[in-house]
Structures are given as C-alpha cells and as structure tokens.
N, C-alpha and C positions, 0 to 999 in steps of 0.2 A: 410642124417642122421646127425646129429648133431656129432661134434668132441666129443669122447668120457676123451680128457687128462681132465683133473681136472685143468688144469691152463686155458685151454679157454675156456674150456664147458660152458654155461650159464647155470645157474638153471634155470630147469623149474617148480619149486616152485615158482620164479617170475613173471609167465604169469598170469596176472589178465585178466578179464572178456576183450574181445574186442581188446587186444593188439596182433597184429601180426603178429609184427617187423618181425622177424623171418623165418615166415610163406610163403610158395607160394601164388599169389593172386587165389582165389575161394578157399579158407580151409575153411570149415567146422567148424565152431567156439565152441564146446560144453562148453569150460571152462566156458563160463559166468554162469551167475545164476538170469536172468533178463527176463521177458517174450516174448520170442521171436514170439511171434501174435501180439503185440505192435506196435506202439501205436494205439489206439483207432482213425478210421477216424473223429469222432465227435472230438476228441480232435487236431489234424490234421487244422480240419476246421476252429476250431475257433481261433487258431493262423494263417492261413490267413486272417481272416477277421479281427483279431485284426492288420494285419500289413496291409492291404488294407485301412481301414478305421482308426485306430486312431495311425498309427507311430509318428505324431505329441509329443506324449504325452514319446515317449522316449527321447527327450529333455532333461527334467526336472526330479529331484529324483520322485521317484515310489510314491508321496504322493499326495491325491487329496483333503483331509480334516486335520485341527487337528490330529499328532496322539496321542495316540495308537486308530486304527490301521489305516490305509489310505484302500481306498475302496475296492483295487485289493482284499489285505490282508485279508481283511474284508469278501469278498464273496468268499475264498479261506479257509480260517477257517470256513466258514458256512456250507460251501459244506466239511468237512472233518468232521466235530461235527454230520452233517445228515449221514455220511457214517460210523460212529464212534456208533452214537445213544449215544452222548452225547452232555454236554452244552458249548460251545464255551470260556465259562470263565477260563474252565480246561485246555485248551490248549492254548501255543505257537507254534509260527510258526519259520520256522528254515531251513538253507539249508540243507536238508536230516537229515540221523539221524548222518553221521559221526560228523556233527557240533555240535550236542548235547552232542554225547562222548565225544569230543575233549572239551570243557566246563565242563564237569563233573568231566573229568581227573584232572583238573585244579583247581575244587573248592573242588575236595575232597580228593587233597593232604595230606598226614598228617591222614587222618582219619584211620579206622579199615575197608579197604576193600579187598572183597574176589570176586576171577573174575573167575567162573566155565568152566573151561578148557574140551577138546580143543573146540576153540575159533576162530572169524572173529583174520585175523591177524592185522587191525588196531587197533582194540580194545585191541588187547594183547598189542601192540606196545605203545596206548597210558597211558594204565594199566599198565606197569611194574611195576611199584611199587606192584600192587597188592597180596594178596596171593592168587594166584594160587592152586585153586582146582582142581587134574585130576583124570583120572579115577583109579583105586585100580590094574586092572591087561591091558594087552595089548590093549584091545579094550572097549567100554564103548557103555550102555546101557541107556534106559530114565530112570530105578527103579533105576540107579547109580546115572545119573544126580539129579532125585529128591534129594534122600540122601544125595547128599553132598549141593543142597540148601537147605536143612533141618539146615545140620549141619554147615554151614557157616553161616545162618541166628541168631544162636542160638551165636555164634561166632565173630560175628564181626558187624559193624556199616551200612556197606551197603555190599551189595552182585550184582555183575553184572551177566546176562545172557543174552542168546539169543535164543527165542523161538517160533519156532524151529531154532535148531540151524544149524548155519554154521560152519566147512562145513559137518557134521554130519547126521545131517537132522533130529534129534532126536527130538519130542515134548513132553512137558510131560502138561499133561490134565491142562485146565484152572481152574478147581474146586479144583487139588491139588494143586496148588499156591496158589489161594486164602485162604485157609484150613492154608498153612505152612506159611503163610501172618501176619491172625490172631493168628498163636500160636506162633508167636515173636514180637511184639509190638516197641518192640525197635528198630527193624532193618528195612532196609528202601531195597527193591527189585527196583532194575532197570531195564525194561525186552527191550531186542532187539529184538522188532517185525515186521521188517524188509521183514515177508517171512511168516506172519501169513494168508494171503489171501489163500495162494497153499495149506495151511492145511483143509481149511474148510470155509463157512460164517457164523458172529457170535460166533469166538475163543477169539477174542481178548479180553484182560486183562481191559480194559479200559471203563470206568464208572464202576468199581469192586467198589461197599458201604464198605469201608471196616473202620471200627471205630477209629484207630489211621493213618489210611490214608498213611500206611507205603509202596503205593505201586506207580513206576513212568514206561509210558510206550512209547516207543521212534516208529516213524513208519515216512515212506514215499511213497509217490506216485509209487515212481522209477519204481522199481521190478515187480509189479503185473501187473503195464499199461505197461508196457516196456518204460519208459520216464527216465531212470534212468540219463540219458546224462544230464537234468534238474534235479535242486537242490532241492527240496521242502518235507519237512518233518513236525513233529508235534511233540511235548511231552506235554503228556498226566497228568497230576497228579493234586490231591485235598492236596499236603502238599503245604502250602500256601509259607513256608519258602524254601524248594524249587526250586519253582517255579519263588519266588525271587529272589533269589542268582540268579540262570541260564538266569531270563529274562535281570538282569543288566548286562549281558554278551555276551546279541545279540546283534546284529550289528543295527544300527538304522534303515535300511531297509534290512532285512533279504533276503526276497527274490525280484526278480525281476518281473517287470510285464510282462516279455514273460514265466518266470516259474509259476507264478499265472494264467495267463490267458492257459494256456497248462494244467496243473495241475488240476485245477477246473473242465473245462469240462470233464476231463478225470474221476473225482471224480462222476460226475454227470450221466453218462452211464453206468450203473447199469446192462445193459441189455449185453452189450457188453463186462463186466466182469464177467457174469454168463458163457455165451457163451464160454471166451476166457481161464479159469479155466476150465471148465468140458474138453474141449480140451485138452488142458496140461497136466493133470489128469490123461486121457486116454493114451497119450503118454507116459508120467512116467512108467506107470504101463506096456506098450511094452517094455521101458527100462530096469527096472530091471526085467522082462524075457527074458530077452539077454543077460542080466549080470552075471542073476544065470543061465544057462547055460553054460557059460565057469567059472566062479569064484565061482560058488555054494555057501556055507554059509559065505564067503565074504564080499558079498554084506547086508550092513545095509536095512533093507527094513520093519522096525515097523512104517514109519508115511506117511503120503500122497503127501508131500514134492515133487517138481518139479523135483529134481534133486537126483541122488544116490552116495552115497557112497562107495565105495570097497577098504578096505583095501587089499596092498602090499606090500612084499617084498622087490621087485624091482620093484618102480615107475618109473625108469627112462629108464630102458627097454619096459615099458607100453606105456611109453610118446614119447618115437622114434619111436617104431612100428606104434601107431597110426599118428603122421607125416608123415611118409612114408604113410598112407593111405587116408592123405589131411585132418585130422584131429586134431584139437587141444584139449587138454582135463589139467583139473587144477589137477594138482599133487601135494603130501607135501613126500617131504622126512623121516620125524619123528626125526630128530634131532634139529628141533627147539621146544625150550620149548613151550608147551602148542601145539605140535601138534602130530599126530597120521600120521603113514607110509601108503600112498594111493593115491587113484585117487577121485576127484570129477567131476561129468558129467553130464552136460544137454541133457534132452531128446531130442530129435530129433523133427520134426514138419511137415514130409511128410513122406511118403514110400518111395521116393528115399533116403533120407537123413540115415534111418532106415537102408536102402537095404546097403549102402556104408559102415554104421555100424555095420553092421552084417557080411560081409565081412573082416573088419579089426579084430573083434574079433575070427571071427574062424581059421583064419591065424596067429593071436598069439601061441606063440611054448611055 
C-alpha cells in the first residue's frame, strides 16, 4: 500500500495512461484511455514491410517531392480526409492533437478565451490563462456543458472543448454544436475530438458547412487504433486564417515516416475498427454495471464513451484498494482547478480481467 504521510505519498492524480513506476510488474493498467485491441495487425504489417523493404529512406528528412506535402504526408492526409469524408485542403497534419493545443495556446495569447472545465489536464495546463468554465454545482452534466458553451461563445473570442470529454465522458450531440456554431458568428469553437470514434461512426464535427466557418476540429490516430505511443493527428478547419497562423507554426516535418506509414494503414482498416469499437462498447457497458452496483448514481453513464466515470470522496482510498488488487486506475483529487473528485476507468477487455475487477470492487469497504 502506498505510505499514507502527505510528505512522501505520491499523488495518484499523476498516474497518466501506461505509467507504472509504482506498480508490481502484471498490474492491470485501467488508467489509460486508449484502445486496448490495438493496434490493428494490418497496421502492424505495414510497418514491417516498411522497415524490411525501405529503411534506406530513414536516412534522409521524411521528404520525397517538393513540399507542402512530401508523399508519406500526402497519403496519410488522404487516408484521414477519406476517414473524415472530407477534402484534404481542410486539414493539416500534426504530431497528435497535444501539438495543436500547444500552438493554439500560443497564438491565442492575449485573445478572449474560455476553456469549458473539467478538462484533459494538458489542455487546462496549457490554457491557464483561459477563463474557465465549470460546472454551477458538484457534479456536471452534458445540458450544463452545452449551456456554458452556449454562454461562453456568446462571451468571448474562442471557446475550447472536448468532445466527448475527458475525463468525464460527457458528449453533447453534434447537431447542437453546430445549431450554437451558427447562432454566434463571431466566436470561433475549438473542439477536442480525440475520443469521438468510442461514441459512435459519423459524430464528428468536421466537414460541418457552417457559413462564417467559426468552427476548428483537432483528432488523432492514437486513441481509437491504440497507436497513441505514435504522434499523428489532424486539425480540421475551413477558417482560412487560421489555419494559417497554426500551419506557420508546424514544424517543417511534422510527422515521421514510421508515424505515417503506421498511422495510414491503420486509417485504412475500416473493418478492423468496426470490429474493435462494437468490442469496446460491449465491454464499457459490463463496466459501468459493475460500477453502478457498488457506486450506484455515482457513476456518470449518459454517453457511450470507452471509459467511466465515478465521482469520489475519497479517491485515494479507491486508488490503494484497487493497487492492493493489481490494479491501476486514474484518479483526480478535486482540488485542482478545473477538476472534479474521482476515479477514471478503462474497461476491461476479457472475462478474466472483468473477473479481477469484480473482485476488487466488491471488497471495497
């Protein structure tokens, strides 16, 4: 069990996805939030034969034409714009979407922004500045989240989100964005869709017609193929300006050709993402009825999200107990701004895995 003093405890608000310094070796990893059927064997395959047949060519920077774009690039945006069911012109290419925020953070210093809380902690981290919208009372809902991007849009210059959000899991419907898009013209929506595959095919925000083009939308591979260890992301948007601004702020080769050539095929097995979501899915949905059986109306459970939610009291009493049962699990204490007192949890991916977890929660006192 972890020392309970306050001078050498480590928070276990710190355990990100995969970290587990800590940990006995065979723990149970649930903190992440990435798909654990990942990655795709076709995407597998073709980073062998990429290192079989053309290592040569890691040599030399990742360019094999003129850019913008060099070829990897090129058939790496083609295959995200077909996955997208959009036009290739609307997006850049980007290591993940944290490189996006992290750019955005930076070019829209100074402006009128509002960052709908609670919130990924990088994004809070690189938003301080921002104004901070949380929820009205202890816990928050998606008819809360809309309303305050309602009244932030109406409010202020740009607006960040994350939808669905992390680590909440909350989504609020694509058609009401779009709706609270048009009835602020002025304001420019940044949406973190990061986690929009787990909700559904066909949610995403992007190729949205929207008339003053106030809307920009951030995504990557990572999460849904489970390749998140590779950098490879996109932002999405028809504001020309920008699109500008953000593109003089990539790196001249964003990404790499072992993240291109991983990434694309992974974009391109469509069959093996149908498959590897309805699984997940199915899992989630064992999860939080195992959740609401010991935590009952605790557990957040309005969207279709890989992972659940359950607000706590005492997280850190959650977070030892499950250690002692070889299990890791991402906990927030609630004293950091823009976050809420709880546990976040990834479903399990076998009946044994389930069976261990069913065990450690009904042995909770």
């Amino acid at each position: 069990m972890l020392d309970s003093s306050p001078r050498t405890r480590r928070d276990p608000a710190s355990v990100q996805g995969g970290d587990l310094t800590d940990f006995p070796p065979g723990t149970l990893n649930l903190s992440i939030c990435s798909n654990r059927l990942g990655p795709p064997d076709s995407a597998v395959d073709a980073l062998r034969a990429f290192l079989a047949d053309h290592s040569d060519e890691l040599v030399l920077p990742p360019y094999e034409t003129n850019r913008p774009p060099y070829k990897a690039e090129k058939r790496y945006l083609s295959a995200y714009a077909d996955h997208l069911g959009v036009g290739m012109d609307d997006l850049l290419p980007g290591r993940g979407v944290t490189e996006f925020l992290m750019i955005l953070s930076h070019l829209l210093r100074g402006e009128e922004v509002a960052l709908i809380t609670p919130e990924y902690t990088g994004t809070m981290s690189m938003f301080h500045y921002a104004h901070f919208l949380e929820p009205s009372g202890p816990r928050d809902t998606t008819e809360q989240r809309l309303d305050r991007v309602r009244n932030a849009m109406r409010h202020h210059s740009y607006v960040i989100l994350s939808n669905p959000n992390n680590p909440l899991g909350h989504y609020i419907p694509r058609e009401c964005l779009l709706m609270t898009c048009e009835e602020n013209p002025n304001s420019l929506l940044i949406v973190d869709e990061e986690y929009i595959e787990f909700q559904g095919p066909g949610l995403s925000l992007a190729g949205a017609d929207l008339p003053k083009r106030n809307l920009a939308v951030l995504q990557s591979s990572g999460k849904a193929f489970g390749i998140t260890a590779t950098r490879a992301g996109v932002m999405w948007t028809r504001s020309t300006a920008l699109r500008r601004a953000v593109q003089a702020l990539v790196p001249s080769w964003p990404l790499s050709l072992l993240d291109t050539t991983l990434a694309t095929a992974a974009l391109q097995d469509k069959a093996w993402l149908h498959r590897a979501l309805t699984s997940v899915k199915r899992d989630a949905r064992q999860l939080e009825h195992l959740l609401t059986e010991r935590f009952g109306g605790d557990v957040v459970s309005d969207s279709d999200i890989h992972f659940r939610f359950t607000y706590l009291h005492d997280p850190y009493r959650v977070f030892d107990h499950m250690k002692d049962h070889g299990i890791a699990v991402r906990i927030f204490d609630g004293h950091q701004r823009g976050r809420p007192s709880g546990m976040r949890i990834m479903a399990p991916r076998d009946q044994e895995e389930f069976t261990q977890l069913r065990t450690a929660l009904q042995t909770l006192s």
